[in-house]
C-alpha positions, 0 to 999 in steps of 0.5 A: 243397619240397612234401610231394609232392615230398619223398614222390616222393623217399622212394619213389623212395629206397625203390624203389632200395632195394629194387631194391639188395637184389634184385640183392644177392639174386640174387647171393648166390643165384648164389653159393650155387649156385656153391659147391653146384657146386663142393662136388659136384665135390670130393665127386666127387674133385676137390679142386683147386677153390675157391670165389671171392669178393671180400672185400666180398661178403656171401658172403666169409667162408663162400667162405674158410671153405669153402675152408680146409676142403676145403684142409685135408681135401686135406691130411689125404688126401694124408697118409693116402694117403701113409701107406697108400703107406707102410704097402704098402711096410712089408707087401711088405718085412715079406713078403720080409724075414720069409718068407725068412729064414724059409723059409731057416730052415725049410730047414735046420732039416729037413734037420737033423732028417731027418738029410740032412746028418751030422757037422760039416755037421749042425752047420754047418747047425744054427749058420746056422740059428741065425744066421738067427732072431737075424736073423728076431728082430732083424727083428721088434724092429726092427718092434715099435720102429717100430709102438710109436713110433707109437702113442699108449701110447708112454711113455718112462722119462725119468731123470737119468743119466750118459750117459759110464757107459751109453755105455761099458756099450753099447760094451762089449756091441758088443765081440765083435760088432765083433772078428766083423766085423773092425771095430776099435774106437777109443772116446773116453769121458772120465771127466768125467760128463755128465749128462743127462735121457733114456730110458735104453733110448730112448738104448740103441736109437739107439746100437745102431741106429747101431753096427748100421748101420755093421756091417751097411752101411759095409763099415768097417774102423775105427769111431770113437765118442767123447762131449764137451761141446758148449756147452750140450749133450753130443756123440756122434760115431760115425764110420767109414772105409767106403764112405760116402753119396752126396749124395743118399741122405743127404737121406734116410737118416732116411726110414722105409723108405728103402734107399740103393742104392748101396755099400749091402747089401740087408739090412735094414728100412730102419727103424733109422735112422728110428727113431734119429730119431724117439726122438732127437726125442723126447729133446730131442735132435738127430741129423745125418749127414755123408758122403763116398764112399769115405771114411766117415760120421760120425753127430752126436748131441746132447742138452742137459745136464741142468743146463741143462735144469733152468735152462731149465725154472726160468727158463720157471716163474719167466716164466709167473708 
């Protein structure tokens, strides 16, 4: 083969090159004012768009990389939306459940003072004016709750502790509240202890709030509470004859602000199971609900024992070694 000939084919070799390399220019060029385009539109509100590209284009990894961030911030807008659709709902039921026992409060409160009513009636009228701020400061304590969860200087007071003797002196506490109701109270504490690793008051709030909701929701005549050994972990059952819960409100009964409908009364925040919940979690724990309208619901609690807790954490140290 001549040197000409060898120096045709180079060039012709470099002139493919070449022309290889300009296509490949012009469409990386096409691409790049494709992905301009469709970031203006998701600039202009619309992310449901992306960015397409074969794997063994150049362009491949920045169009996949675009794409997981407009997915991600997608994300992040439908939770902050659906935050702010909370925190609405949580101003309009702060304005209702607040300014009415409020203005209720206020009502009886002057007519009292202006001497309106007298005698037995003044007193009457004095008493459900004080029924009505323990609702107002139940209310508010209930709000602190929700709003000191969520926020980042939440601490909790983590101890070991015999949950069979805090159980029975939150009982004892429900006593009288109960005899009001006309709940009778049937408690299955053994002596046995179980010790446990909780937040003493994390542990006091889910109790009440689970009492209280049977007080104030079920309708129940009778409440049934009692704590075992289940395994490796402690139970507490809270189980009461009422009215029950549909099937479908029970898929939500731990929602924030959720309000069942039907066989439910209208007062509450809608917070307290929510946030029995979410304090629960915080414990290591689990909380289950099991219903059946027009005979009753039964709340589940379990936390592991602390022995086994602390052969967990041994065992977890002894593997990270």
């Amino acid at each position: 083969m001549s040197m000409e000939t060898v120096a045709l084919i180079g060039i012709g070799i470099a002139l493919m090159s070449v022309c290889g390399c300009a296509l490949t220019i012009r469409r990386v060029k096409k691409q790049i004012q494709e992905m301009s385009e469709v970031l203006e539109d998701v600039k202009n509100g619309n992310g449901n768009r992306r960015i397409l590209a074969e794997t063994h284009e150049l362009t491949a990894p920045l169009a996949y990389g675009i794409n997981d961030i407009v997915l991600s911030y997608e994300n992040q807008l439908s939770v902050y939306h659906q935050t702010e659709e909370t925190n609405r709902q949580l101003m309009t039921s702060l304005s209702h459940d607040v300014r009415t026992p409020l203005t209720t409060l206020i009502g009886y409160l002057d007519a009292a003072h202006k001497r309106i009513v007298e005698g037995k009636e003044r007193d009457s009228y004095i008493e459900t004016a004080r029924q009505k701020a323990h609702d107002l400061k139940d209310y508010i304590d209930v709000l602190f709750d929700w709003f000191r969860l969520g926020s980042d200087e939440f601490t909790m007071n983590i101890m070991n502790l015999d949950l069979t003797e805090l159980t029975r002196k939150i009982l004892i506490d429900w006593i009288p509240v109960l005899e009001d109701a006309r709940i009778d109270l049937a408690a299955d504490i053994p002596e046995q202890p179980f010790r446990v690793k909780l937040d003493p008051d994390g542990y006091m709030r889910i109790l009440n709030n689970l009492i209280q909701n049977a007080v104030s929701h079920s309708r129940a005549k009778n409440l049934e509470i009692s704590l075992s050994g289940q395994g490796r972990d402690v139970k507490i059952c809270l189980a009461d004859d009422g009215v029950g819960i549909d099937k479908e409100d029970l898929k939500h009964i731990f929602e924030r602000l959720y309000k069942c409908d039907k066989g439910r009364s209208e007062k509450g925040s809608g917070l307290g199971l929510s946030i029995a919940r979410r304090l629960t979690e915080k414990m290591d724990g689990v909380i289950t609900a099991d219903s059946t309208p027009g005979e009753g619901t039964i709340f589940t609690l379990q936390f592991p024992l602390a022995e086994m807790t602390d052969e967990k954490n041994i065992y977890n140290k002894n593997s990270a070694q």
